[in-house]
N, C-alpha and C positions, 0 to 999 in steps of 0.2 A: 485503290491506293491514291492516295490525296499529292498532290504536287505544289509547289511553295504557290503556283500560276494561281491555284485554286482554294487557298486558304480563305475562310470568311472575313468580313469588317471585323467581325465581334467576336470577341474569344475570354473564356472563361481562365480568372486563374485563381489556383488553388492553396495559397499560401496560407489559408487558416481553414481551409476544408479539413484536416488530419490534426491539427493543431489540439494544445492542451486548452480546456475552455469556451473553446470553438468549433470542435470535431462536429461533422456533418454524420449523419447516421447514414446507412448503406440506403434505404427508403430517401431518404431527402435527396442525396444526389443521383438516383438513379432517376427522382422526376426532374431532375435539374436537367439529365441528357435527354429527358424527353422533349421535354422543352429545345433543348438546343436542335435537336435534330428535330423538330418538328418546324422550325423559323431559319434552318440549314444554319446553323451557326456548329462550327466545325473542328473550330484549335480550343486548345486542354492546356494551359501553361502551369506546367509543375519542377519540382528541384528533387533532389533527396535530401537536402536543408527540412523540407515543408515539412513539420508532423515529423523530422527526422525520419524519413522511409513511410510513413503512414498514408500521407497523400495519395503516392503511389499505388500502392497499395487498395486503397479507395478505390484509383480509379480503374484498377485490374477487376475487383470484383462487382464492379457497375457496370464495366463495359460491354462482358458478353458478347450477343451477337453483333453488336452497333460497331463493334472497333474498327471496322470500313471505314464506316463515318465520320471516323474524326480523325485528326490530326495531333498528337501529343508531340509536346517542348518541352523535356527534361533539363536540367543544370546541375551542375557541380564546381565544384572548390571553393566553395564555405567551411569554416568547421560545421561539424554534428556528431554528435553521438550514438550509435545503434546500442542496443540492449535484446536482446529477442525475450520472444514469448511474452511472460506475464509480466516481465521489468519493463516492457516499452513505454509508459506514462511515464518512468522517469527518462526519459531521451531528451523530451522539450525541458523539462528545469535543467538538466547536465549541460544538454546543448547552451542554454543560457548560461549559465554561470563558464564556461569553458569558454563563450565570448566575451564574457564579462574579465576572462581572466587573460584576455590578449589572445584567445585561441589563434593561431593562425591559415590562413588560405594555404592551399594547396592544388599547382595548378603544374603538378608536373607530369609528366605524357603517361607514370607508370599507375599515378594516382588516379587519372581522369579515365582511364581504359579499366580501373578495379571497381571506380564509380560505376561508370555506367553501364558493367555486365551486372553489377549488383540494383542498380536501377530498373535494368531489362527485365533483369527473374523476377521482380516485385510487382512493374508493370503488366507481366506477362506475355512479353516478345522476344521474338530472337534480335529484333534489330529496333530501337526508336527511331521516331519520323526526324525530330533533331535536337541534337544536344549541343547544351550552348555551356560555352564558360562560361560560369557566374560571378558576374561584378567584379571582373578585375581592374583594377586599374594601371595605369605602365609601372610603376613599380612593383605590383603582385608578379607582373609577369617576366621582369626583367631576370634573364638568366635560368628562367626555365626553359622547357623544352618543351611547352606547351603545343603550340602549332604545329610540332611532328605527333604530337597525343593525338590531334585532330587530325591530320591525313593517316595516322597509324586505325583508326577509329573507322572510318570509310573504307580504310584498305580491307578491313577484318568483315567490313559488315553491320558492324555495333548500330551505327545510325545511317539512314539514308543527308542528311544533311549535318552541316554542320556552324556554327557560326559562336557569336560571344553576347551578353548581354551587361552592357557597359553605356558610361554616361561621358568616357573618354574615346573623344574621338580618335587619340593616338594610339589605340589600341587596335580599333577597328581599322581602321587605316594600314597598320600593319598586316593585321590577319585577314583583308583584303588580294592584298600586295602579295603575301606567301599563298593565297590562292587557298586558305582553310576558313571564310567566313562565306557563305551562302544564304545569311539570316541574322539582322541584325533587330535585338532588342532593346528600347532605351527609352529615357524616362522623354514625355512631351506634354509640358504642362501649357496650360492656356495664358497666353502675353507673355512667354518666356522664352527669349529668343535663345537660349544657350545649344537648344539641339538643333537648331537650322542647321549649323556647318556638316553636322551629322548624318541630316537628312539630306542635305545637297550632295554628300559624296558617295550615299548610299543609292541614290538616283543614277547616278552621274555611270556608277558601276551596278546599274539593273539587280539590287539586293534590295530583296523586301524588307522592311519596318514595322514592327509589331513593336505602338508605343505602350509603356507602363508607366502609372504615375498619374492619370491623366485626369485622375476625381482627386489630387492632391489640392489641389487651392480650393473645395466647393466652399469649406468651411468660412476661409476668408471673403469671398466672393458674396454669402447668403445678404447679407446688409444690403450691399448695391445691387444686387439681382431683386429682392424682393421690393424695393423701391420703383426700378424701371420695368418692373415681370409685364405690366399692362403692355406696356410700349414697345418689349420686344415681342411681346405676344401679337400684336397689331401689325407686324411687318410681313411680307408677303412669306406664306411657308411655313409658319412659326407660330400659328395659333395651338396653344394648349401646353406649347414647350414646358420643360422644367430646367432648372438649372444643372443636372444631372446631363440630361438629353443635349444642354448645349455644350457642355463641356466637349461627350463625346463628338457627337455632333461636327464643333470645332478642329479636333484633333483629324478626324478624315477629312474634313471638307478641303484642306489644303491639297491634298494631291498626292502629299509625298509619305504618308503613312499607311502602310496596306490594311491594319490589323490593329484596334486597340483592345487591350486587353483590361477584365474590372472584376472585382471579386465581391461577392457576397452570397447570403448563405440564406436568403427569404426569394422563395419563386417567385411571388410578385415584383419584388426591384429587379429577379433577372428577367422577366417579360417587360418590363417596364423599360429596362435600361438598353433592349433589342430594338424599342418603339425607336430608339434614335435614331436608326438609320432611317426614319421617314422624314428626319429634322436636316438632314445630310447637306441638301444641294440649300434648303434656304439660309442657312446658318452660311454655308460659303456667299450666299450672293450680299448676304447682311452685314458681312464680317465686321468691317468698317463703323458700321454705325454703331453694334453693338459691343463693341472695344468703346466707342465715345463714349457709350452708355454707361458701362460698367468702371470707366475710369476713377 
């Protein structure tokens, strides 16, 4: 059994693995955990949002004997829509349009506890490794009764941890404070000082960080990366880098991130995007320069 001390850098998530359009075939992600587990990469970030239940799903019937070996991060309180059996393809259009139509969050203790026993039986456990609110922010949560979901959630069993995945710090803060966050997940993009305070107080209180987000700027970034690629190639650590590799690279080299997480659905980008951790420490010692660079 995997413990937050010993969760890997690199963690897989699965928000278009189950998805309409993007579904991963049972073959494709079962070489996907070969892969991880053969390079020890260990956390599984998934929702019952993802593939509405499909994700899940995925990753019960890939997991098999290996489910030692990993660690899964389930969420809830998004809307979604379930359908069983052969109506499940329409879960993701309803899911959408019921967002499209204001659907609302739902983060109260009775919803979050019918979530995640129905996550469990999909995943295939009695209990997940942890489940996080999803993306609430202070007003989602204001006036629920969220935070007793979560110690009610531990008291039963449901999950071995618990925590929130938010980009509000006064969320985490709170459910630090009531003693129901042991895992916090949040967006940490490259030159974007917004989750420092996040990470500073997530430190400060020994909670690990498992950042999302963290290939969001590549797009923007390609122009001045491919311009300076020679130059940051030529620094000490950093031969061969790609812009991919420094992003993540980036995102650990600071210290205060345990675990970033990246999704895609081709085995070569996930061997590829594993290779980062060999960019780790020179990207920290570069940082500096390669911020001037990419200015």
């Amino acid at each position: 059994m995997i413990s937050l001390e010993q969760l890997s850098q690199l963690g897989m998530g699965t928000s278009k693995a189950g998805s309409l359009g993007s579904r991963m075939s049972v073959r494709q992600f079962s070489d996907f955990l070969t892969i991880a587990s053969a390079n020890r990469l260990n956390l599984i970030d998934t929702a019952d949002a993802y593939g509405s239940g499909d994700a899940e799903r995925l990753i019960r019937t890939c997991m098999g004997s290996r489910a030692a070996s990993f660690f899964v991060v389930t969420k809830a309180g998004l809307p979604y829509v379930h359908t069983p059996g052969w109506l499940s393809p329409l879960n993701q259009i309803a899911k959408k349009v019921k967002q499209k139509a204001g659907g609302k969050t739902n983060f109260s203790a009775a919803y979050l506890i019918r979530s995640l026993q129905k996550s469990n039986t999909r995943l295939g456990v009695d209990a997940a490794d942890a489940f996080l609110l999803h993306e609430p922010d202070w007003d989602a949560l204001s006036g629920t009764d969220a935070w007793d979901g979560l110690s009610s959630i531990r008291k039963q069993g449901l999950a071995r941890y618990t925590g929130v995945s938010t980009n509000d710090i006064r969320v985490i803060e709170d459910g630090i404070g009531r003693g129901q966050v042991q895992l916090v997940q949040t967006s940490v993009n490259w030159n974007d000082q917004r989750a420092d305070a996040i990470l500073t107080l997530c430190q400060r209180h020994a909670i690990p960080v498992i950042a999302n987000q963290v290939l969001q700027p590549y797009q923007s970034l390609i122009p001045a990366f491919n311009r300076q690629a020679d130059t940051i190639r030529a620094l000490d650590g950093l031969a061969g880098i790609s812009l991919v590799q420094l992003l993540i690279a980036a995102a650990l080299g600071g210290g205060n991130v345990h675990s970033v997480l990246f999704g895609t659905r081709n085995a070569v980008h996930l061997q590829h995007n594993i290779t980062s951790l060999h960019y780790t420490a020179g990207v920290a010692r570069n940082l500096p320069a390669i911020q001037q660079l990419l200015a």
